[in-house]
C-alpha positions in Angstrom: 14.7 -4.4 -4.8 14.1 -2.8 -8.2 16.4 -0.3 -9.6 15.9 2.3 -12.0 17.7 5.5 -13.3 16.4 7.7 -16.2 18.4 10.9 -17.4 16.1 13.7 -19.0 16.8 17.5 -19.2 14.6 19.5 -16.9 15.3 23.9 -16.2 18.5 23.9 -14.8 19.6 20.0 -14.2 19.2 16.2 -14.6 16.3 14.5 -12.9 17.2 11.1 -11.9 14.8 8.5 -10.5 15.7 5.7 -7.8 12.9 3.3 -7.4 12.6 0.7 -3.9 10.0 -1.2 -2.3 7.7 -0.2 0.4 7.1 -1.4 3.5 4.2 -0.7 6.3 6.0 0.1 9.7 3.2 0.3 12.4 0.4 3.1 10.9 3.3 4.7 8.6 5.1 4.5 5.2 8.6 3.2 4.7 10.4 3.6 1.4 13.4 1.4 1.3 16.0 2.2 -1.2 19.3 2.0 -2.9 20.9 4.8 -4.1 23.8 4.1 -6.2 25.6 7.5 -6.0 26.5 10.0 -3.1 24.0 12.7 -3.0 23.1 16.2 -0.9 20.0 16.6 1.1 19.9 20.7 2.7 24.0 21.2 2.5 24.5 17.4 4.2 26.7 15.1 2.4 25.7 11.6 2.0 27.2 8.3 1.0 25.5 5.6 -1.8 24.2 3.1 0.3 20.7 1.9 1.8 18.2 4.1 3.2 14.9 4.1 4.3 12.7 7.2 4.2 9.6 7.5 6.8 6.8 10.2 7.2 5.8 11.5 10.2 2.3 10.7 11.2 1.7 13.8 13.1 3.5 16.2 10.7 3.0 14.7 7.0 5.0 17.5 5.2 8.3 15.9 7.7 10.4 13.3 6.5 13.1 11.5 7.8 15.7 9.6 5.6 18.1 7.2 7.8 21.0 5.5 6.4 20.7 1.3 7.0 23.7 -1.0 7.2 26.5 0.9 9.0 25.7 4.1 7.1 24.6 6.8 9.8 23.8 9.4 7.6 20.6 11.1 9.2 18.2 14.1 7.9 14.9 15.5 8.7 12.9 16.8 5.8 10.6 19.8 5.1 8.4 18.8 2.0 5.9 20.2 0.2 2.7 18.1 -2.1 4.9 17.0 -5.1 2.7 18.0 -8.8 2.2 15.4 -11.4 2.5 11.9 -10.8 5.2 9.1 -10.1 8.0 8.9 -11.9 8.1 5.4 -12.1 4.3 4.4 -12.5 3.6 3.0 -9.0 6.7 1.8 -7.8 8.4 4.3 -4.7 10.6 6.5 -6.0 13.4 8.7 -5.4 14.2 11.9 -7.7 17.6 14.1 -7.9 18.6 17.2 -9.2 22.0 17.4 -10.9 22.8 20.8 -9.6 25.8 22.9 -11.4 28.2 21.5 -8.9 27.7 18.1 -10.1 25.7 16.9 -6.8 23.0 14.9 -7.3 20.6 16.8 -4.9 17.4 14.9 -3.5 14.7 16.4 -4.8 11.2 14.2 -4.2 10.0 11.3 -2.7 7.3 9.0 -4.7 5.5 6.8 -2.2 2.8 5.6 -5.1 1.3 7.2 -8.0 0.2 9.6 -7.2 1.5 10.7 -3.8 4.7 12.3 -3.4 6.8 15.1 -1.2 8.9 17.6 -2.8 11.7 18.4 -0.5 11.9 21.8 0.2 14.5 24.7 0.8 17.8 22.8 -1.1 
C-alpha cells in the first residue's frame, strides 16, 4: 500500500492527501487505506489506523468508512460530486482539512481520476 502526504495552503486550512489501493467487493468500490494521524469525520473522533471506505450501490452520494484491525471506528457519509480531479493522479485517495482546532477533518474521497465524493456537512 502506497503512501503519500502533501501539505499546500488552501482558504482556511491544509489539504492533506492519503493515497491506498482499491479493491472490487462484489459490484462495489473499496478504498483501502492507512491513515497515519487521528482525524474527525461529522464531530466523530477517529484513531490512525486501517480503514476501508465503500459506496453504496443504491445511494451513490452514501459512504461508509469502517475501521479494519481491531479499530471499530464506524461512519456513514453524505457526499456530494467532488470538482477537479484526483489528487494523486489515479491512485485512491483520501483528502483532509486542517481545521483551526488542529483536526485533520476528512474532507474527500478519490476513487480514480476523476471520480471523487466530497463529504458533506463537517
Amino acid at each position: 500500500m502506497r503512501l503519500l502526504m502533501c501539505k499546500s495552503m488552501v482558504l482556511a486550512g491544509a489539504f492533506v492527501l492519503v493515497a491506498g489501493a482499491v479493491t472490487k467487493a462484489s459490484a462495489e468500490n473499496v478504498v483501502e487505506v492507512k491513515v497515519p494521524f487521528p482525524f474527525v469525520v461529522h464531530g466523530k473522533s477517529f484513531p490512525a489506523g486501517q480503514y476501508t471506505i465503500q459506496r453504496d450501490d443504491t445511494t451513490p452520494s452514501v459512504l461508509l468508512i469502517r475501521g479494519e484491525k481491531g479499530n471499530h471506528a464506524v461512519a456513514y457519509l453524505e457526499t456530494i460530486a467532488a470538482d477537479g480531479q484526483d489528487p494523486d493522479g489515479t491512485a485512491p485517495a483520501l483528502t483532509f482539512k486542517l481545521d483551526d482546532e488542529h483536526q485533520y477533518r476528512l474532507s474527500s474521497v478519490w476513487e480514480s481520476d476523476g471520480e471523487g465524493r466530497q463529504v458533506t456537512g463537517q
